[in-house]
C-alpha positions as CSV (number, residue, x, y, z in Angstrom):
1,X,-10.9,-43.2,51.1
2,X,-10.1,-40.2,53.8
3,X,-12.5,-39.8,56.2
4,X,-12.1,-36.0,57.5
5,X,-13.1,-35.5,61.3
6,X,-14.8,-32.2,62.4
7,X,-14.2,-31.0,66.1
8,X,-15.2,-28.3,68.2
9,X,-15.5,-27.1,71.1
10,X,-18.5,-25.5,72.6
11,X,-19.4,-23.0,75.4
12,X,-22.7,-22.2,76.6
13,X,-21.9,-19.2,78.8
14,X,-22.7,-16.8,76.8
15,X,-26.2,-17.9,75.7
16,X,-27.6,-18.5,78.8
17,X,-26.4,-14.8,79.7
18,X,-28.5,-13.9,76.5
19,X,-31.1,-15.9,77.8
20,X,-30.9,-14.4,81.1
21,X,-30.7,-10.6,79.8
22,X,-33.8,-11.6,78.0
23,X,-35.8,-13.0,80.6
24,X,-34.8,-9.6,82.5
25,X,-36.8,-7.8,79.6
26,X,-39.7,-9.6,80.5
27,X,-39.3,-9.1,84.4
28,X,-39.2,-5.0,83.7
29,X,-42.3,-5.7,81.4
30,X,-44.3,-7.5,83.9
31,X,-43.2,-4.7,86.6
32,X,-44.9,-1.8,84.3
33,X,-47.8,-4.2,83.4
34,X,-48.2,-4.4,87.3
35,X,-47.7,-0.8,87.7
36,X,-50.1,0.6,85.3
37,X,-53.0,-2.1,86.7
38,X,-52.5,-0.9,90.1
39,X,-53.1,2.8,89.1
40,X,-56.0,1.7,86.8
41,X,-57.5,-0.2,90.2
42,X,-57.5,-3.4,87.9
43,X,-57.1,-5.7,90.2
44,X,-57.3,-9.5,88.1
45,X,-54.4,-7.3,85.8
46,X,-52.3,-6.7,88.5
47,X,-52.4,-10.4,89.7
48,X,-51.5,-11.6,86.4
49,X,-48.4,-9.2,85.7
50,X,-47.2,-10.4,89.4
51,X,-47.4,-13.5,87.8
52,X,-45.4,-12.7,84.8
53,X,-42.8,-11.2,86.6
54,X,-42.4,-13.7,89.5
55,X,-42.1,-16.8,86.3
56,X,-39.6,-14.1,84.2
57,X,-37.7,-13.6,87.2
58,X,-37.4,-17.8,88.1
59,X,-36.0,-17.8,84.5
60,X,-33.8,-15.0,84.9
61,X,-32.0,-15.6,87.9
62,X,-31.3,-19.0,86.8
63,X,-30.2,-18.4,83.3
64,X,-27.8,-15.8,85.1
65,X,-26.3,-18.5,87.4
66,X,-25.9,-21.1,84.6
67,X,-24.2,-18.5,82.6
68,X,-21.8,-17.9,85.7
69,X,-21.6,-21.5,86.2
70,X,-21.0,-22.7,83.0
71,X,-17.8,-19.7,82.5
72,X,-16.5,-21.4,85.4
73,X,-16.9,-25.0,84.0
74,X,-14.7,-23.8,81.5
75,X,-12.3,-22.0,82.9
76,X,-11.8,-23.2,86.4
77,X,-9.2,-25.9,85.0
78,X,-7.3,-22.7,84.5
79,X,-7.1,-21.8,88.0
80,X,-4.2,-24.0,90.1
81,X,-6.4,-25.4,92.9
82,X,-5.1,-28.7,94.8
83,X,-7.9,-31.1,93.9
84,X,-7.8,-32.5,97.5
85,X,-9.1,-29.1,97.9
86,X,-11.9,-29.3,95.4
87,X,-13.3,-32.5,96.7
88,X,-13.6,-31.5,100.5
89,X,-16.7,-32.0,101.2
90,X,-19.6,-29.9,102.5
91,X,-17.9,-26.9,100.5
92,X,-20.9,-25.6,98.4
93,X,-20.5,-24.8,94.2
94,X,-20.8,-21.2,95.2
95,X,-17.9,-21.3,97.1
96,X,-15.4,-22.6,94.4
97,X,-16.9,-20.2,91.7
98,X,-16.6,-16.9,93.8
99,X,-12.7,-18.7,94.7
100,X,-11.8,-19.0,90.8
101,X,-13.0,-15.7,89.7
102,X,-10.8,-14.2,92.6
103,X,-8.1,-16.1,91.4
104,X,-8.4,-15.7,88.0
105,X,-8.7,-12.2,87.6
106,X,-6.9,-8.9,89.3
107,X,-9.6,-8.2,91.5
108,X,-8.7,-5.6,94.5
109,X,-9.1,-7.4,98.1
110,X,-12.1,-4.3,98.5
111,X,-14.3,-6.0,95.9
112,X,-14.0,-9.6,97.0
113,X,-16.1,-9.8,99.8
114,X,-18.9,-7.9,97.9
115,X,-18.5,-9.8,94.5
116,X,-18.5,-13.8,97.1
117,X,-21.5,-12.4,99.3
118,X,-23.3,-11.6,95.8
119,X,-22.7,-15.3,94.2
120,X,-23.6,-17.0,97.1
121,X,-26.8,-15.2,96.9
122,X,-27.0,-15.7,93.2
123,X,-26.7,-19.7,93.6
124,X,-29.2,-19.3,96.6
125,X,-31.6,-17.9,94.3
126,X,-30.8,-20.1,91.6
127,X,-30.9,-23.4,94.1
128,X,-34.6,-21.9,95.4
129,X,-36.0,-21.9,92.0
130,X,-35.0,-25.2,90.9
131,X,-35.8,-26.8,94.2
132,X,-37.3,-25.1,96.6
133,X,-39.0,-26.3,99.9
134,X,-42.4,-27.5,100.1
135,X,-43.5,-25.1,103.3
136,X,-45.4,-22.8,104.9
137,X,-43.7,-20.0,105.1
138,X,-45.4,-16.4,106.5
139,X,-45.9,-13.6,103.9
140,X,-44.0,-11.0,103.0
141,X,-44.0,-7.4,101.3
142,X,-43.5,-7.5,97.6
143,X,-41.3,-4.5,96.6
144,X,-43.0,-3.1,93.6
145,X,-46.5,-4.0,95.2
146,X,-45.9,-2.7,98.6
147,X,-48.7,-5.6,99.7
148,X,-48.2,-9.0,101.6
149,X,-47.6,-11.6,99.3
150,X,-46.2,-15.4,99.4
151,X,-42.4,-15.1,100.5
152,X,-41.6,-16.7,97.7
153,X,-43.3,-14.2,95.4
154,X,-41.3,-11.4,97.2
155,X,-37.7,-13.1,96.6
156,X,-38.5,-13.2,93.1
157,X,-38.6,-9.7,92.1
158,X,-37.7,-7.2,89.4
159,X,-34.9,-5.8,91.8
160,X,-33.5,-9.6,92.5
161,X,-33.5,-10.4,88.9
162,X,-31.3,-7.0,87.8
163,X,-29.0,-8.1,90.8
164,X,-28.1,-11.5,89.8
165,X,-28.0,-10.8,85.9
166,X,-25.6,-8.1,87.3
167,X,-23.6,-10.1,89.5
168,X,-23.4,-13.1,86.9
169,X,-22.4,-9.9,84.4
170,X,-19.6,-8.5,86.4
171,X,-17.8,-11.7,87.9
172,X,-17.5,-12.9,84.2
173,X,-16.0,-9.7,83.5
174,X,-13.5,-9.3,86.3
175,X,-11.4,-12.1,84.4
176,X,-12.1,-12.0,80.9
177,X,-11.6,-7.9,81.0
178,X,-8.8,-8.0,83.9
179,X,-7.5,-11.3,84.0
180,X,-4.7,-12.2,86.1
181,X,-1.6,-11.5,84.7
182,X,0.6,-14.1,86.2
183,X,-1.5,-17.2,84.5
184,X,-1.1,-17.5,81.1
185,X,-4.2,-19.6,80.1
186,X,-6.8,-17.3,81.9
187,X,-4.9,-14.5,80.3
188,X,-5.1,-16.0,76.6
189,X,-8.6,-17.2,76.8
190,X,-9.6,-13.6,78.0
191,X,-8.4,-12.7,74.7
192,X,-11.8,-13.5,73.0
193,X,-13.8,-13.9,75.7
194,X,-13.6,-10.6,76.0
195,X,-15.4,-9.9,73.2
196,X,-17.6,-12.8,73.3
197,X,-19.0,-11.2,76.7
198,X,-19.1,-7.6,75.2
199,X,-21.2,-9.0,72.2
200,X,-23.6,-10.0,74.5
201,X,-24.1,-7.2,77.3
202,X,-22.7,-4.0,76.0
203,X,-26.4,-3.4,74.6
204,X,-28.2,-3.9,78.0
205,X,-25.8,-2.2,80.5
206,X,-25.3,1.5,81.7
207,X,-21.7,1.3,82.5
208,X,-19.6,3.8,85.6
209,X,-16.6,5.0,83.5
210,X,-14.8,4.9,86.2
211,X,-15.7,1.6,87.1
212,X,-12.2,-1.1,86.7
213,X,-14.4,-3.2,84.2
214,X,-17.0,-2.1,81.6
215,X,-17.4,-1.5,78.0
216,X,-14.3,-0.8,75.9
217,X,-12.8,-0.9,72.7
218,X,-9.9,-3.9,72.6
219,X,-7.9,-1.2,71.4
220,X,-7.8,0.6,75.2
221,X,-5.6,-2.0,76.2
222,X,-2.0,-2.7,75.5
223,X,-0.1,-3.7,71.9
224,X,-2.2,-6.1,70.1
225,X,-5.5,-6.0,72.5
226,X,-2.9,-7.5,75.0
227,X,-5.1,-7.8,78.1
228,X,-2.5,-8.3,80.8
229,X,-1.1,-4.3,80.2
230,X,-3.1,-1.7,81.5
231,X,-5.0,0.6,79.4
232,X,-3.3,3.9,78.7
């Protein structure tokens, strides 16, 4: 008798950036809903969609971070780190995801500070809406309101939600769409990542052509979709 055994391999990256991009549907939804009930002076409506979009938003954000966090569960064993390094303590997850994406990918030294300050945020967020603390805290103005509401309301926000969707986005895509060419793994797992990412996000983002990442054809890039040439 021959017993056949099935494997695979599975990566949830790209779902919870589905889940996230989702979620970020409902956030703009809840921001109109709030919009339209402010200028119809309904006041129980507008409380509700503030609601809506502060709960979208809590989903959002973190979907984002455990799509960022999860690409960097599986590729950070691609990225030559000493683990003495890895284990030092008081060194936050933030920290080691913003250090493999740099490492990982050809990011220009002008974009790194941006693209670390904007995952530490990210993970901030994320780590607020999982656990946040029990306090009083004084209120603060909500940005599509313009009224005083609960701090916490205010940090969870249409504009705070397209900001870490984006910054989950665009870290992913600095190494699967410009990986670094001197480390072979990163640069043969970009190889369908690439598209696996694309599949995802192309319908839900306005792309700068002459951003260095962004929607494209494999084709724009070297012999055989080779990701380590340049395009052209």
């Amino acid at each position: 008798m021959e017993v056949t055994r099935v494997e695979a391999a599975v990566q949830t990256w790209p779902d919870w950036l589905s889940i996230a991009f989702a979620r970020l549907k409902d956030v703009r939804t809840a921001r109109q809903d709030m919009a339209d009930a402010g200028a119809a002076g309904d006041d129980a409506a507008e409380s509700a969609a503030l609601t809506e979009e502060f709960q979208a938003s809590l989903q959002a954000i973190s979907a984002a971070v455990f799509g960022l966090d999860g690409f960097y569960g599986v590729s950070r064993d691609m990225v030559k780190v000493p683990k003495a390094a890895r284990k030092a303590g008081g060194v936050g997850r933030a920290v080691w995801v913003a250090d493999a994406i740099i490492r990982a990918s050809r990011m220009p030294n002008n974009v790194r500070k941006t693209m670390t300050e904007s995952v530490h945020i990210a993970y901030e967020l994320r780590d607020g809406a999982a656990h946040p603390p029990f306090t009083v805290e004084p209120y603060a103005i909500h940005s599509g309101l313009n009224q005083a509401v609960p701090r916490f309301y205010a940090n969870y926000t249409l504009e705070l939600s397209t900001g870490a969707v984006g910054w989950a986005t665009e870290a992913i895509m600095w190494v699967v769409d410009r990986p670094q060419p001197r480390n072979a793994a990163v640069c043969d797992y970009a190889k369908g990542a690439s598209d696996i990412l694309h599949a995802v996000v192309d319908e839900h983002l306005t792309y700068n052509p002459d951003a260095p990442v962004g929607r494209r054809p494999p084709s724009t890039f070297g012999p055989e979709g080779d990701l380590t040439k340049e395009p052209g």
